[in-house]
TORKOL-4160 file (C-alpha; in steps of 0.2 Angstrom, whole numbers, padded with zeros to 4 digits, m for minus):
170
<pt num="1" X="0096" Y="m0007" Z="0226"/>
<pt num="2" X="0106" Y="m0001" Z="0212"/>
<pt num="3" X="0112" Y="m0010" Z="0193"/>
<pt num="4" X="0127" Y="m0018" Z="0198"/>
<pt num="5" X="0137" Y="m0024" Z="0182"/>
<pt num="6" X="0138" Y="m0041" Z="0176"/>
<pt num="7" X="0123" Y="m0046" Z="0188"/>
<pt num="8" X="0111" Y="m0057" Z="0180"/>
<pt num="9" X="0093" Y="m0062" Z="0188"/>
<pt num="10" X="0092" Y="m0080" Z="0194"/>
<pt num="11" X="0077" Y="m0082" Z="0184"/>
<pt num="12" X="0086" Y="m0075" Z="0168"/>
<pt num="13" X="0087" Y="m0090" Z="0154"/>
<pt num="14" X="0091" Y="m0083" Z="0136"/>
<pt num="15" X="0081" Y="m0086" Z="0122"/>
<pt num="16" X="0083" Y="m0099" Z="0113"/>
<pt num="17" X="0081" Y="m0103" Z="0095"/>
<pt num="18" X="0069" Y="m0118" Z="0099"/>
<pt num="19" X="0059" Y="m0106" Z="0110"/>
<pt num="20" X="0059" Y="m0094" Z="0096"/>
<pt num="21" X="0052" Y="m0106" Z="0080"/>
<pt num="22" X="0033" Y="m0104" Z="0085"/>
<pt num="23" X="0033" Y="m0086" Z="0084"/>
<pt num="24" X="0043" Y="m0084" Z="0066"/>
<pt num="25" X="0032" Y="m0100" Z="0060"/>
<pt num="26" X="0018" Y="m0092" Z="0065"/>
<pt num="27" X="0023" Y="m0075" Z="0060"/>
<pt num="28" X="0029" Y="m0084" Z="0043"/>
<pt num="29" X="0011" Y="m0092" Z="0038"/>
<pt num="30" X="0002" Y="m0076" Z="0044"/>
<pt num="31" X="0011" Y="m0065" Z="0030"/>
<pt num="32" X="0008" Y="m0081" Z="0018"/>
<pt num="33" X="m0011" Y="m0078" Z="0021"/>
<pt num="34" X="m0008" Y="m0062" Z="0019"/>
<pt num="35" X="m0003" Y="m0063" Z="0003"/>
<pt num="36" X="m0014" Y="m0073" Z="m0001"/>
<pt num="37" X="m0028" Y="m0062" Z="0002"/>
<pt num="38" X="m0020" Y="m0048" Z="m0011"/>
<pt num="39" X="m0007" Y="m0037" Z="0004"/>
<pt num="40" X="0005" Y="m0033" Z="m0010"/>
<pt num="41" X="0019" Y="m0030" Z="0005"/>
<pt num="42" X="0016" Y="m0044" Z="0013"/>
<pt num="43" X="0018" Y="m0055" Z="m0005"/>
<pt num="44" X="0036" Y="m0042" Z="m0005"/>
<pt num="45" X="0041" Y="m0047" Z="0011"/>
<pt num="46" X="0036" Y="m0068" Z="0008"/>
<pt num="47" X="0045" Y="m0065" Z="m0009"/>
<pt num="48" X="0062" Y="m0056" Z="0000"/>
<pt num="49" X="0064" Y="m0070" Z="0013"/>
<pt num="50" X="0059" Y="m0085" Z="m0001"/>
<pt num="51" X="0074" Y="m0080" Z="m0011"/>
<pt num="52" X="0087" Y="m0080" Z="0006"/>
<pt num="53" X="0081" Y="m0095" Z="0009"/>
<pt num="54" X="0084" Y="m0101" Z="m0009"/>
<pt num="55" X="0103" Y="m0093" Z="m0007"/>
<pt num="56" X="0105" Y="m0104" Z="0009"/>
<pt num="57" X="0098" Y="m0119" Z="m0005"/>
<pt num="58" X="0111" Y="m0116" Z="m0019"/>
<pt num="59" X="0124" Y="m0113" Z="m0006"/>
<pt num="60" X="0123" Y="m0130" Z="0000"/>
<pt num="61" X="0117" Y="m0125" Z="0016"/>
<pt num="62" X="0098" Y="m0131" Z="0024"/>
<pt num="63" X="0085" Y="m0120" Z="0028"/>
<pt num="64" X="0078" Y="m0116" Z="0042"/>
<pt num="65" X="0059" Y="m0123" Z="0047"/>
<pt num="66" X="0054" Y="m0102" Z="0044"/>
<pt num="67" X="0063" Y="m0099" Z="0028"/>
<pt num="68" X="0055" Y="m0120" Z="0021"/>
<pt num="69" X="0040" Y="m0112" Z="0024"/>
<pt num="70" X="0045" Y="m0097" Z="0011"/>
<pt num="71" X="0051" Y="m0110" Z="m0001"/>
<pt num="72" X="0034" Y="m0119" Z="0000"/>
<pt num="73" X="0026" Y="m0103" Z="m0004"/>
<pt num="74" X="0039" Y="m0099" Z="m0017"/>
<pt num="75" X="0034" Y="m0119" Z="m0025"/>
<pt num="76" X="0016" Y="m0117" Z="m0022"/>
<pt num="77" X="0016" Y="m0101" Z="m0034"/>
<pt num="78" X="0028" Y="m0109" Z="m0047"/>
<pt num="79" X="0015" Y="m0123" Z="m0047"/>
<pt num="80" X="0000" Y="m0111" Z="m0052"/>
<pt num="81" X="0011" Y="m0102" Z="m0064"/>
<pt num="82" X="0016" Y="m0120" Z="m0073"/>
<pt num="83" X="m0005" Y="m0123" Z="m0073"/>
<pt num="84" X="m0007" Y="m0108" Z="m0081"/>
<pt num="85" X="m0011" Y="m0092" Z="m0066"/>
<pt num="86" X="m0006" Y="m0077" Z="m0072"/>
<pt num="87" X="0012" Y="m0076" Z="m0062"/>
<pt num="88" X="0007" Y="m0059" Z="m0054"/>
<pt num="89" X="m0009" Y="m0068" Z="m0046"/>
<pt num="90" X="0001" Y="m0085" Z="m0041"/>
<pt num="91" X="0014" Y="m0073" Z="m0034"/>
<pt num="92" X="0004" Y="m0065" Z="m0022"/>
<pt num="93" X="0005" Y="m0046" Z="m0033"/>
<pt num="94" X="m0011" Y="m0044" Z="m0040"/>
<pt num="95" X="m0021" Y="m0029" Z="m0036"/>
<pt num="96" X="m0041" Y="m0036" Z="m0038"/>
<pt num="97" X="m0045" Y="m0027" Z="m0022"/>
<pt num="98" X="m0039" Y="m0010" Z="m0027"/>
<pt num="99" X="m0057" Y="0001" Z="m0030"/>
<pt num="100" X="m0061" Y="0002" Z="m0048"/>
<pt num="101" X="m0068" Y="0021" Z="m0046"/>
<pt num="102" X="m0064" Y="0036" Z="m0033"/>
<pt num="103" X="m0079" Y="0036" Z="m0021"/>
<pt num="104" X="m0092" Y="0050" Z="m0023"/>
<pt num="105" X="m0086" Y="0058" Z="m0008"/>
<pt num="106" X="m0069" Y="0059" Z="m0012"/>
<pt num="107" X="m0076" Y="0067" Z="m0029"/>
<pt num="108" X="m0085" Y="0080" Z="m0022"/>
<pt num="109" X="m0070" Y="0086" Z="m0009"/>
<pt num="110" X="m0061" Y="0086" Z="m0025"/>
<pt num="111" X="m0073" Y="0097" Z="m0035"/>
<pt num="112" X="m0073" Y="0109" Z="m0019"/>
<pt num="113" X="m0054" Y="0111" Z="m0019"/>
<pt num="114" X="m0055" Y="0114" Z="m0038"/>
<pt num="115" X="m0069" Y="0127" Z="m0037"/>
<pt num="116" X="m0060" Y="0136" Z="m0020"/>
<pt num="117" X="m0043" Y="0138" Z="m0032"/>
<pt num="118" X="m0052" Y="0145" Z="m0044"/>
<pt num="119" X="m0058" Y="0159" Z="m0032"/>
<pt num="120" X="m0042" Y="0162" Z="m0026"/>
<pt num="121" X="m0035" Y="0178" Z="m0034"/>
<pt num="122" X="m0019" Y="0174" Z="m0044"/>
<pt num="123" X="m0005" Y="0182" Z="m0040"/>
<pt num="124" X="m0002" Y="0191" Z="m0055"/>
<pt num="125" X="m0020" Y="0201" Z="m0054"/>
<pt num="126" X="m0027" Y="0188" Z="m0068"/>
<pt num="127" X="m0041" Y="0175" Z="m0065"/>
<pt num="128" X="m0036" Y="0157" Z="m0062"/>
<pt num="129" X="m0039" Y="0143" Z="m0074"/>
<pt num="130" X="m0049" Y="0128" Z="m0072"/>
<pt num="131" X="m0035" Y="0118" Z="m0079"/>
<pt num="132" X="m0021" Y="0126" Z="m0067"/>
<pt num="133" X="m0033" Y="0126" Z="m0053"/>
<pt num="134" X="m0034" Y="0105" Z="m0056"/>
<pt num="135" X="m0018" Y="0105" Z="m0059"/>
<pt num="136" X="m0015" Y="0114" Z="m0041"/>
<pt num="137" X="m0027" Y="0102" Z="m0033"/>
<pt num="138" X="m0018" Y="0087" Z="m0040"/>
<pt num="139" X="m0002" Y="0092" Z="m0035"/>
<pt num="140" X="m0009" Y="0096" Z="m0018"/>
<pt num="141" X="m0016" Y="0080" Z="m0015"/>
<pt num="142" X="m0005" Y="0070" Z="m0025"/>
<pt num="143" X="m0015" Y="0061" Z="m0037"/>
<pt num="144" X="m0017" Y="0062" Z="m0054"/>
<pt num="145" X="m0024" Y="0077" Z="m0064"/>
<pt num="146" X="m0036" Y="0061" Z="m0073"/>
<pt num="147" X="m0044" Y="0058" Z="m0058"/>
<pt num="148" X="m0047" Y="0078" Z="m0053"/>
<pt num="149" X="m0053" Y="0082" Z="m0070"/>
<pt num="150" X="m0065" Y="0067" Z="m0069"/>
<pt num="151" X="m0069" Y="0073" Z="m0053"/>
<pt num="152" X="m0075" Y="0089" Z="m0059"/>
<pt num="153" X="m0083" Y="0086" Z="m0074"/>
<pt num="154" X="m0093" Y="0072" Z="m0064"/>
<pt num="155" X="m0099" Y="0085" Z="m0051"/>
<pt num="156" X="m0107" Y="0097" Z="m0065"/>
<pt num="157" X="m0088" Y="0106" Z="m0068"/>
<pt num="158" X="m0089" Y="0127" Z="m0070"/>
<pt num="159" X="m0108" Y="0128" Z="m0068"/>
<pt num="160" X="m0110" Y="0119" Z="m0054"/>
<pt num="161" X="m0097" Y="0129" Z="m0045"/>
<pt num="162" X="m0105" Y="0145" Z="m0051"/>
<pt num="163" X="m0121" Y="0140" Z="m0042"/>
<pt num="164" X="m0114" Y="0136" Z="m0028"/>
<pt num="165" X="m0105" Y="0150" Z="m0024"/>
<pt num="166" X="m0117" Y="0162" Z="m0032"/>
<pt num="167" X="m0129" Y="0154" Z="m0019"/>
<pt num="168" X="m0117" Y="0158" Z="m0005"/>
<pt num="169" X="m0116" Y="0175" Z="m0009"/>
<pt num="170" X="m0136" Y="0176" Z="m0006"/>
């Protein structure tokens, strides 16, 4: 039986926006909790559709049931900031659950990196620099040269390589 156009199933009923207000409600207070937890895109997205439906307010139109849920949000925050939360925190854009410190781990792979570009020859027949070879490993990585120098120096920087690879040679 092949597609035959303009045939509809019996059992086909369109969507309708009454069928479809659970899920963006429910879909609306999950990003709220989100945000609330610290997801900085989720506070973004909760922000984004909070000001359409403040355009659909000032336009003299009502909201929908999804976008009064923004505006709560939105009015909730406003009403932390006037009691005195930091505007960034109320809003849902704070970053307490970013990591203080680059994990032990990540430091030592970064003192590998550093310590391999430094065995590298240089193209030009001279000997690579820490500094460059840092450099080379943040650019790689795509972090800053802080955190790879801090890396380095925590590992035991020139020495510590030395050893190591002396100990390989063995």
């Amino acid at each position: 039986m092949g597609y035959t156009r303009g045939y509809t199933s019996p059992n086909f009923r369109p969507m309708t926006a009454e069928k479809l207000l659970p899920d963006l409600m429910g879909a609306a207070v999950e990003l709220i909790k989100r945000t609330d937890r610290g997801d900085n895109l989720a506070a973004a997205q909760v922000l984004e559709q909070a000001a359409v439906g403040l355009r659909d307010v000032i336009a003299g139109r009502l909201p929908d049931e999804e976008r009064r849920e923004y505006l709560r949000f939105l009015l909730r925050a406003l009403e932390e900031i006037a009691c005195g939360v930091a505007s960034n925190k109320a809003l849902g854009l704070w970053s307490d659950n970013a990591p203080k410190r680059v994990g032990d781990d990540r430091d030592f792979l970064l003192f590998l990196m550093v310590g391999q570009q430094l065995d590298t020859p240089d193209p030009d027949g001279g000997q690579v620099t820490v500094k460059a070879a840092m450099y080379a490993v943040a650019n790689n990585k795509r972090i800053g040269f802080d955190v790879v120098k801090d890396a380095w120096e925590k590992m035991g920087a020139r020495a510590a390589w030395k050893a190591i690879s002396d100990d390989e040679g063995k």
